[in-house]
C-alpha positions as CSV (number, residue, x, y, z in Angstrom):
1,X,120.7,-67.9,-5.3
2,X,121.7,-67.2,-8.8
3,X,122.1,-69.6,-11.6
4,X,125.6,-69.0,-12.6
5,X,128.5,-71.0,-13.7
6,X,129.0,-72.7,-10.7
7,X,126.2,-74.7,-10.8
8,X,127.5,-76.2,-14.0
9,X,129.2,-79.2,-12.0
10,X,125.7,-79.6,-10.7
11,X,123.6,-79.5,-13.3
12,X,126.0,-82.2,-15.8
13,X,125.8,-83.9,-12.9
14,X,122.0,-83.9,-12.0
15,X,121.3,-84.6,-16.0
16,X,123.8,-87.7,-16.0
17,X,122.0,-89.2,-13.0
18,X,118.5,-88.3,-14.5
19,X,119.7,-90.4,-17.7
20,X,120.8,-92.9,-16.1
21,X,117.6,-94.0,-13.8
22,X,115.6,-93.5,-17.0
23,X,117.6,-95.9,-18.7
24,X,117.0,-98.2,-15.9
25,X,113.4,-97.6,-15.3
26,X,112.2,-98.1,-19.3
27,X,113.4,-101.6,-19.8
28,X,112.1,-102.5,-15.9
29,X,109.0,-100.8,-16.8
30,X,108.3,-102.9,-20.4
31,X,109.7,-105.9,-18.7
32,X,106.8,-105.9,-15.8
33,X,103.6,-107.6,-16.8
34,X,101.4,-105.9,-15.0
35,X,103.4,-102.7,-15.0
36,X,105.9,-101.0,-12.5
37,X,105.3,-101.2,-9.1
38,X,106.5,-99.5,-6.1
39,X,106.7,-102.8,-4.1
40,X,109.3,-104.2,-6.3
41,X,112.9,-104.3,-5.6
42,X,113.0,-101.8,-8.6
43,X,110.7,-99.4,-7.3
44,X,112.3,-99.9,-3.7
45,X,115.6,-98.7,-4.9
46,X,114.0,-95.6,-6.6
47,X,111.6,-94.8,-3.6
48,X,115.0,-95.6,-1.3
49,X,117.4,-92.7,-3.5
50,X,114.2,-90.7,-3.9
51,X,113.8,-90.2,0.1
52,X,117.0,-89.9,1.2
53,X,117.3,-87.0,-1.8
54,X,114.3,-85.3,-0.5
55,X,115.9,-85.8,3.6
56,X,118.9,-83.9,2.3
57,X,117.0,-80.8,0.4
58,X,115.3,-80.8,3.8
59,X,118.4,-80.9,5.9
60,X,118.8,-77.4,4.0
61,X,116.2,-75.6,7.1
62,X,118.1,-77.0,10.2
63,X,121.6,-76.1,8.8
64,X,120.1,-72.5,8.2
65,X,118.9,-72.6,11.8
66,X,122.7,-73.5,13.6
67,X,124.8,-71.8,10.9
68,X,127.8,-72.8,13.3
69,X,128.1,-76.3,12.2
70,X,130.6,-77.7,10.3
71,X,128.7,-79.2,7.5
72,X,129.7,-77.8,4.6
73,X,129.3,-74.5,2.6
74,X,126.1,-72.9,2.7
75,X,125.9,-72.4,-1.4
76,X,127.2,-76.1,-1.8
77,X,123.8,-76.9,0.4
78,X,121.8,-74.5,-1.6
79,X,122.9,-75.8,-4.9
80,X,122.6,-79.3,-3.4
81,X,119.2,-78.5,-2.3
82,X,118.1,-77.2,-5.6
83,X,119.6,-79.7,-8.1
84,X,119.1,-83.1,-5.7
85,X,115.4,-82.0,-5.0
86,X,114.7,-82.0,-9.0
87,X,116.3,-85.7,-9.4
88,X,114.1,-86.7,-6.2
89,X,110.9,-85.9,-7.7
90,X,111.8,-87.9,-10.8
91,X,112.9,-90.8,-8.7
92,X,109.8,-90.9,-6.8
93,X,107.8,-90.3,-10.2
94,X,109.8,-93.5,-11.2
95,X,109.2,-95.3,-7.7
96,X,105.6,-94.7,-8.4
97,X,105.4,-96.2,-11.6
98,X,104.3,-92.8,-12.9
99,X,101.0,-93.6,-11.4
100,X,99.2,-91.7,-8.4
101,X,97.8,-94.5,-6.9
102,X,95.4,-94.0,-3.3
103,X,94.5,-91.3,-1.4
104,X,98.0,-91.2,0.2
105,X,100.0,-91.3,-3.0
106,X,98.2,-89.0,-4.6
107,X,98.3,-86.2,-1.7
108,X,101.9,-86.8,-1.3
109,X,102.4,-85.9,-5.4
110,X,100.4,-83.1,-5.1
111,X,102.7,-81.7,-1.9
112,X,105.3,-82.4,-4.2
113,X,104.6,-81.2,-7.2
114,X,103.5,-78.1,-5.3
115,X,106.7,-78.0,-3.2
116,X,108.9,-78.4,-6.6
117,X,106.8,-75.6,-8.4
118,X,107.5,-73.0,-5.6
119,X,111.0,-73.7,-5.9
120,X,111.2,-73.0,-9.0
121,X,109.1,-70.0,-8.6
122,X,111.6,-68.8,-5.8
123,X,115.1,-69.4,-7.6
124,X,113.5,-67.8,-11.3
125,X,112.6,-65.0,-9.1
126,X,116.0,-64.6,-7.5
127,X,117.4,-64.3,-10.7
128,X,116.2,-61.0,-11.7
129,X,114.5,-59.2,-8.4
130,X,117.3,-58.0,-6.6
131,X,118.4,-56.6,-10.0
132,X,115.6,-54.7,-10.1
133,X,115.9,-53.5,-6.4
134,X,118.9,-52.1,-7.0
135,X,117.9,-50.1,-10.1
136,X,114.4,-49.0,-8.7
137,X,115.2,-48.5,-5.0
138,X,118.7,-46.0,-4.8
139,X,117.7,-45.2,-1.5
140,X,116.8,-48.6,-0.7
141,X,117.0,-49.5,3.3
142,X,116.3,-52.1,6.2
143,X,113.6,-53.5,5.4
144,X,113.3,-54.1,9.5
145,X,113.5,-50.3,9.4
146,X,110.7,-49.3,7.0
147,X,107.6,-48.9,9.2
148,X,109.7,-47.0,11.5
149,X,111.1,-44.1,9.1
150,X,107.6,-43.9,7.4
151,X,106.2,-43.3,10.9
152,X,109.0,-40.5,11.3
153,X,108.2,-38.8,7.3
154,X,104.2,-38.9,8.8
155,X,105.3,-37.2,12.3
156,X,107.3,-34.4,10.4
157,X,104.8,-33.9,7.7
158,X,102.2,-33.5,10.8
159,X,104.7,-31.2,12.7
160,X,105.1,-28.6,9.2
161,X,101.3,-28.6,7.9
162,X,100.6,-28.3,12.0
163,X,102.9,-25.3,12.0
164,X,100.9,-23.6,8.9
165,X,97.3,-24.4,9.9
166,X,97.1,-25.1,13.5
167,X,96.3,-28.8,15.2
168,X,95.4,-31.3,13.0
169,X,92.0,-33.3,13.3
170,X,93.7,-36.5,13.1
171,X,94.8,-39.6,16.0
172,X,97.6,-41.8,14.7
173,X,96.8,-45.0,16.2
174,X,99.6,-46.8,14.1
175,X,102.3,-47.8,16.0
176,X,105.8,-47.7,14.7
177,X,106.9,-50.3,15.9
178,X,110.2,-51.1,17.8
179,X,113.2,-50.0,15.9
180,X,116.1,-52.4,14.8
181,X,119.8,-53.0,14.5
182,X,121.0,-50.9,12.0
183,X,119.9,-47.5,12.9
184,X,116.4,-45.4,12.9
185,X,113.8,-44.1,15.6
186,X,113.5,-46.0,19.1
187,X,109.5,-46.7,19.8
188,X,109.6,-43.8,22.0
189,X,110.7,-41.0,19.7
190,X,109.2,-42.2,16.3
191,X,105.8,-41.9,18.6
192,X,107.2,-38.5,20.2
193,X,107.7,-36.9,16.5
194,X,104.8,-38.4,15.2
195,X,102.5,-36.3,17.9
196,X,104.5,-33.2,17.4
197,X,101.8,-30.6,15.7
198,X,103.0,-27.7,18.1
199,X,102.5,-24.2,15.9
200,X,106.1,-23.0,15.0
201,X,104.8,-19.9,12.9
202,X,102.3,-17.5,12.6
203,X,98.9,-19.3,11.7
204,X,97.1,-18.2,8.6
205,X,93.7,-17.0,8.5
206,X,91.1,-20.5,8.9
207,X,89.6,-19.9,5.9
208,X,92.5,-19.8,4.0
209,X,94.5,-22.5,6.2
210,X,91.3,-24.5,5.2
211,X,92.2,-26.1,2.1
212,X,95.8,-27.3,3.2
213,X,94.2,-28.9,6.0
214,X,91.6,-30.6,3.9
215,X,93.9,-31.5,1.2
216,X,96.7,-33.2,3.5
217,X,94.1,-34.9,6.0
218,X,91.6,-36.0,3.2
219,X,94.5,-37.1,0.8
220,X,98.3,-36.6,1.5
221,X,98.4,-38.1,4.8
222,X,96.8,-41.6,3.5
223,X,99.7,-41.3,1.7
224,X,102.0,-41.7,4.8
225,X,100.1,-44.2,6.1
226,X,102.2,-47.7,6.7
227,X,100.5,-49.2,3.4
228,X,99.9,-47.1,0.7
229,X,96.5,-46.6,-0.7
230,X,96.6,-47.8,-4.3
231,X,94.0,-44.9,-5.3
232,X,93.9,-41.5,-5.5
233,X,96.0,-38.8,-7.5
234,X,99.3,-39.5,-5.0
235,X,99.1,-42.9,-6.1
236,X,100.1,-42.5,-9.8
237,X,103.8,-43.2,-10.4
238,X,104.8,-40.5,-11.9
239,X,103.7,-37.6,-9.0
240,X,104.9,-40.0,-6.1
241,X,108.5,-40.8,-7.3
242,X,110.2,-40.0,-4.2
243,X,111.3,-41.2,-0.8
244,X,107.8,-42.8,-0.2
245,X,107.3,-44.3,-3.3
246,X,110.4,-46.5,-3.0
247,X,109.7,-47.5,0.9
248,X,106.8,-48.8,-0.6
249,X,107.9,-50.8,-3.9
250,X,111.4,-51.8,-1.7
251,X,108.0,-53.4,1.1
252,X,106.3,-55.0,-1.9
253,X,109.2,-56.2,-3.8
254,X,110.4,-57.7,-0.8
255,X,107.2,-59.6,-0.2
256,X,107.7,-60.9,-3.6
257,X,110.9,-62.4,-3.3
258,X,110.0,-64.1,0.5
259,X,106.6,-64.6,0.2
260,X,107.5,-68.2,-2.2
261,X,108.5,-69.5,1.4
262,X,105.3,-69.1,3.0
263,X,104.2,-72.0,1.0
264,X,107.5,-73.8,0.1
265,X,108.7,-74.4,3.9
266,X,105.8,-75.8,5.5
267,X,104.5,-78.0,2.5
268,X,107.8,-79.1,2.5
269,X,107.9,-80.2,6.1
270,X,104.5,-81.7,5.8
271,X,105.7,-83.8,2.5
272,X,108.5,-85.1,4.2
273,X,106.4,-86.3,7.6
274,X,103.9,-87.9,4.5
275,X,106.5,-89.6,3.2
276,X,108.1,-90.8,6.4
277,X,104.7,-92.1,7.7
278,X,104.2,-93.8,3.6
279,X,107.4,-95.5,4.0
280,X,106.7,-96.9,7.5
281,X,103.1,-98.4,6.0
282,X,104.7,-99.5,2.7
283,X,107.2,-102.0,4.6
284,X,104.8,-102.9,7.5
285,X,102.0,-103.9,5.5
């Protein structure tokens, strides 16, 4: 999602909000002998807007997961999600008395804290990495896909340095995977090029073939391995800037940009549970 002038509305909007429950916490917060309190009416009202601000950002997953219903835009729900999940952390910093209180208060602001700060993380980095996937990666693909065509550059490098230097000591036990929509090798044939080391031309004396073989089973072939081996000579950028090279900056880039989520989803889900079960306490007891 990126940060353009669409989210104008949103932020003016977010900002007059934030002043305003500032301007009603401060003279609630001096007027309070003992100081603010989440118990209060006061503090219920924040806690009560802070909640239901923090149900909506989380409403965000489930209308991801039935993109069919009718509930809106999906970039007024992202900008929603964004924007409405900063104001709930301050209304829940307000609700709190800007105090961490027991055990449970103080693991549900560290959830959030943590769940705001990979937020961020995520929307600062979609500002600027698919920017520099376009301008790194021209022959950028599926990423679905990758595992499979590297398994097809390894079984054709096998098949020509097998044709020049005979069978080649090696057993790929990688598997390529099943192929996706959107084109590249079935299972079946990225396995079926991948053992093809057949001699296609008349095979050089051993001693001589003997350093090709060496060099390519020692070193190059590492190289076509599904993760690339950060040492070695075929690992400095400027002698692997190729078709390889990219597969595996467009893998690692792409981890970058989705890995935020790993954290962000689940400690989200978690913090909202916390809060539910905090609530239910709160007003019980």
């Amino acid at each position: 999602m990126l940060l353009d002038p669409s989210h104008h509305r949103w932020i003016i909007a977010t900002a007059v909000a934030a002043v305003v429950a500032t301007a009603a916490y401060v003279p609630y917060a001096a007027s309070r002998l003992n100081g603010p309190s989440g118990g209060s009416w006061p503090g219920l009202v924040f806690g009560g807007l802070g909640f239901a601000l923090m149900i909506y950002a989380g409403l965000l997953g489930a209308r991801r997961k039935v993109p069919t219903w009718r509930l809106g835009r999906a970039t007024t729900w992202m900008k929603g999600h964004l924007w409405l999940g900063l104001l709930s952390y301050l209304l829940i910093l307000y609700h709190s008395g800007l105090a961490w209180g027991g055990t449970l208060t103080l693991v549900l602001m560290l959830l959030f804290t943590i769940v705001i700060a990979s937020g961020i993380y995520g929307v600062l980095l979609q500002q600027f990495m698919p920017r520099l996937m376009t301008e790194r990666l021209p022959l950028e693909t599926v990423y679905e896909q990758i595992d499979v065509i590297v398994a097809q550059l390894r079984g054709e490098a096998d098949a020509l340095v097998g044709s020049v230097v005979g069978l080649l000591p090696v057993v790929d036990l990688e598997p390529s995977g099943p192929a996706h929509a959107g084109g590249g090798l079935a299972h079946g044939e990225a396995l079926a090029v991948h053992s093809r080391t057949t001699a296609v031309a008349p095979l050089p004396a051993e001693a001589e073939a003997a350093p090709l073989k060496d060099a390519y089973v020692r070193e190059i072939r590492g190289y076509l391995a599904r993760d690339v081996p950060r040492n070695g000579r075929l690992g400095n950028r400027r002698e692997r800037d190729e078709e390889r090279r990219q597969l595996a900056v467009q893998k690692r880039l792409h981890h970058w940009l989705h890995g935020w989520l790993l954290i962000h989803v689940p400690l989200s889900m978690a913090l909202l549970l916390l809060s539910a079960v905090h609530a239910i306490v709160s007003l019980r007891y």
